[in-house]
C-alpha positions as CSV (number, residue, x, y, z in Angstrom):
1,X,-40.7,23.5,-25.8
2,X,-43.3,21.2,-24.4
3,X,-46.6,24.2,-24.1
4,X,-48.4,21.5,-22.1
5,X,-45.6,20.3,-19.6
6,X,-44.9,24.4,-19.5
7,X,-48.3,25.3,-17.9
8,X,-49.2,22.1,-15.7
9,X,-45.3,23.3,-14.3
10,X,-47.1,27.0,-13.9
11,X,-50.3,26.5,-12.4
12,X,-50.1,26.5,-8.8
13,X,-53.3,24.6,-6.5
14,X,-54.6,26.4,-3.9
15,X,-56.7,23.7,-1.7
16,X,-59.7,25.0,0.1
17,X,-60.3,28.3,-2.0
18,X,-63.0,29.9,-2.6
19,X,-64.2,27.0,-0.1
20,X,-63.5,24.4,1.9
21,X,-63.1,21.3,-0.5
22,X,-62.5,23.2,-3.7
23,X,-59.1,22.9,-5.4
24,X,-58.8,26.1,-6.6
25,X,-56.4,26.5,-9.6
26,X,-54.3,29.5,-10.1
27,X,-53.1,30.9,-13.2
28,X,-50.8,33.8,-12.1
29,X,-48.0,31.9,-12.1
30,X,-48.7,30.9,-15.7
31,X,-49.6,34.8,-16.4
32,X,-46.3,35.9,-14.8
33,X,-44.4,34.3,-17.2
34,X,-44.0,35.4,-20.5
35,X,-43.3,32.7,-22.0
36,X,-46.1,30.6,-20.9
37,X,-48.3,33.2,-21.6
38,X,-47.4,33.9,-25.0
39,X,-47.7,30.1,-25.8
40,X,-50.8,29.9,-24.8
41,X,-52.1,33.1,-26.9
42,X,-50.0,31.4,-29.7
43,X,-51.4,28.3,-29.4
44,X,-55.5,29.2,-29.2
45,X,-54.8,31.2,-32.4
46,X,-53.1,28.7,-34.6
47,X,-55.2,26.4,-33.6
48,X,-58.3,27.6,-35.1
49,X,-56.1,29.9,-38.0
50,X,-55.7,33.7,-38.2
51,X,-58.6,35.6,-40.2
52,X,-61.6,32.6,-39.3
53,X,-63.0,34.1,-35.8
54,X,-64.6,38.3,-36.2
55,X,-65.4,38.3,-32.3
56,X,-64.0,36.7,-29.1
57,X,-66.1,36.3,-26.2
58,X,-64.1,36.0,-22.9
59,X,-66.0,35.0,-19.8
60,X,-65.5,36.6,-16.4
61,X,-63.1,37.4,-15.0
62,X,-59.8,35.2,-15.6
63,X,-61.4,34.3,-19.4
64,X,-60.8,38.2,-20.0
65,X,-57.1,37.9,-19.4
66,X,-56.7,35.3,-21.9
67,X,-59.1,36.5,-24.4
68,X,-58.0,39.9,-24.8
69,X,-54.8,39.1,-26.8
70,X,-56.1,36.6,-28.6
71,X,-58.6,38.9,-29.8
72,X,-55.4,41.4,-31.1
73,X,-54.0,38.2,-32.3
74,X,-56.8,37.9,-35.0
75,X,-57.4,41.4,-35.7
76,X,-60.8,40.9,-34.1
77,X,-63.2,42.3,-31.5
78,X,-63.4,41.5,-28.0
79,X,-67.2,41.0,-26.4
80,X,-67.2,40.4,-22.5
81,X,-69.6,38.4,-20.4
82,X,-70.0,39.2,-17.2
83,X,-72.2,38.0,-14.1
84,X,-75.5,39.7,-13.9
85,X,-75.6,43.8,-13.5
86,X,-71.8,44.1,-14.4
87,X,-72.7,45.7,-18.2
88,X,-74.0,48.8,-18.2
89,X,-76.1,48.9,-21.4
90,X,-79.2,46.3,-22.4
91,X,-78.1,42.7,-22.4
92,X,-79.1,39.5,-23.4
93,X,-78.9,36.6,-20.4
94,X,-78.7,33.7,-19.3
95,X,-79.3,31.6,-16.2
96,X,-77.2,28.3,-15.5
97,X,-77.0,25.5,-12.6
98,X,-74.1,25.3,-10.6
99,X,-73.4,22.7,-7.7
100,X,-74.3,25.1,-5.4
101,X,-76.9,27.1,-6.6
102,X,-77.3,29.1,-10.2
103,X,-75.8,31.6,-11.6
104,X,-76.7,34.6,-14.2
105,X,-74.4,36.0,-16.9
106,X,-75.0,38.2,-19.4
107,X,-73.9,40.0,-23.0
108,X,-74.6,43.3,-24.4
109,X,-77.2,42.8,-27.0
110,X,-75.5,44.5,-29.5
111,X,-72.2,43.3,-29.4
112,X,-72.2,40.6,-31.9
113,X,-73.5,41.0,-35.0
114,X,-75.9,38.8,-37.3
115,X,-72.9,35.8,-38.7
116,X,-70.3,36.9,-37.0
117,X,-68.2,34.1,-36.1
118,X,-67.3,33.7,-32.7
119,X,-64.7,31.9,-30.5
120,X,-65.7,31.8,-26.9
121,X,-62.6,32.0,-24.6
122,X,-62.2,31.1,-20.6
123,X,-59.3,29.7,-18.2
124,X,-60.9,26.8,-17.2
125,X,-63.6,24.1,-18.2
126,X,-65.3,22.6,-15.1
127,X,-68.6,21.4,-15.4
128,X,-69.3,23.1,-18.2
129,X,-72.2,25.2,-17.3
130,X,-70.8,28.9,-18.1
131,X,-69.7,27.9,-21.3
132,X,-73.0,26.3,-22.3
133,X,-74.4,30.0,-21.1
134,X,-72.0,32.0,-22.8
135,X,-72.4,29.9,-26.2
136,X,-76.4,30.2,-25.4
137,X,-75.9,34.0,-25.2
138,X,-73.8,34.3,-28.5
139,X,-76.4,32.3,-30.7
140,X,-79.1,34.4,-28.8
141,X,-77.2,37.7,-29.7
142,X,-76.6,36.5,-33.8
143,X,-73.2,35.0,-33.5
144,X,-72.3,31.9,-34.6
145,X,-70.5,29.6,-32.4
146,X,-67.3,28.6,-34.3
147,X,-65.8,26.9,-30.8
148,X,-64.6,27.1,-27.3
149,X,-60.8,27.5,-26.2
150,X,-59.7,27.3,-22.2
151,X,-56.5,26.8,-21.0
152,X,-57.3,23.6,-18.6
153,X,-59.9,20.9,-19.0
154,X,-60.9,19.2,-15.9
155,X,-62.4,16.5,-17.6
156,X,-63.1,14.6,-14.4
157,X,-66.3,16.9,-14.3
158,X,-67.3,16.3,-17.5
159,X,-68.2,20.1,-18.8
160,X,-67.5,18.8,-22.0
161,X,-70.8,16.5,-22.3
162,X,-72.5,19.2,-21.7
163,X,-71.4,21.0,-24.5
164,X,-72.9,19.1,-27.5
165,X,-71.1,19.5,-30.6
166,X,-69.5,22.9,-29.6
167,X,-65.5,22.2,-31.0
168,X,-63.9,22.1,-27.6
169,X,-59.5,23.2,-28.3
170,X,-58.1,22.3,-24.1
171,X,-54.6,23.9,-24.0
172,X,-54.1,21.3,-21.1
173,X,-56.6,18.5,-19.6
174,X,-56.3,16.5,-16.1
């Protein structure tokens, strides 16, 4: 089975969404089908090796979808972060540029412990911002970045300069 060819074939474009001039790409297709999904879970955690990652941090709101199995994959904790007054207890955030404007998101402060190694999980890699934030917040909160796994890369908007030397793992890039 080609994983790649799999879910280019099951994400669907939706042009104009959220706005106009905004190719909006949707992974329910891809979710829908087992296969597909299961591949993708597969693949992030062989990539990076069971018993290596103690905490994955999925981003809001599609990033939870993909991060929560991977987290059962590797018989570790799941830590969400969420946009600004989503978590209920005391949080660590951080503030980020968008093309539009900025945007807040934040972590409970005490869900990472001091070493623990994290892998920060999301759908997509745009421009890189929210994963620059979210890998801010885990260093911030004691974790130690181990790398970043998303589904699609859309390197055309270079998110991954943006990044540093954060290990980047794209299931698919366009």
């Amino acid at each position: 089975m080609d994983l790649g060819k799999l879910i280019q074939e099951r994400i669907r474009d939706i042009p104009d969404y959220p706005k106009p001039g905004v190719m909006f790409k949707d992974i329910t297709p891809l979710l829908a089908d087992h296969v597909a999904f299961a591949g993708v879970v597969d693949s992030i955690v062989n990539h990076h090796g069971r018993g290596t990652i103690d905490k994955i941090v999925g981003i809001e709101a599609r990033g939870f979808i993909l991060a929560a199995p991977v987290a059962y994959h590797f018989g570790a904790g799941f830590v969400p972060v969420r946009k600004k007054g989503k978590l209920p207890a005391r949080t660590h955030e951080e503030t980020y540029d968008l093309e539009y404007g900025t945007e807040t998101i934040e972590i409970h402060s005490d869900g990472l412990e001091p070493g623990e190694r994290v892998l920060i999980v999301d759908d997509v890699l745009a421009t890189g911002g929210t994963a620059r934030a979210a890998a801010e917040l885990v260093r911030r909160g004691g974790g130690d970045v181990v790398g970043l796994s998303v589904l699609l890369e859309l390197s055309f908007l270079h998110g991954r300069d943006k990044l540093g030397n954060l290990d980047v793992h794209s299931l698919v890039t366009v």
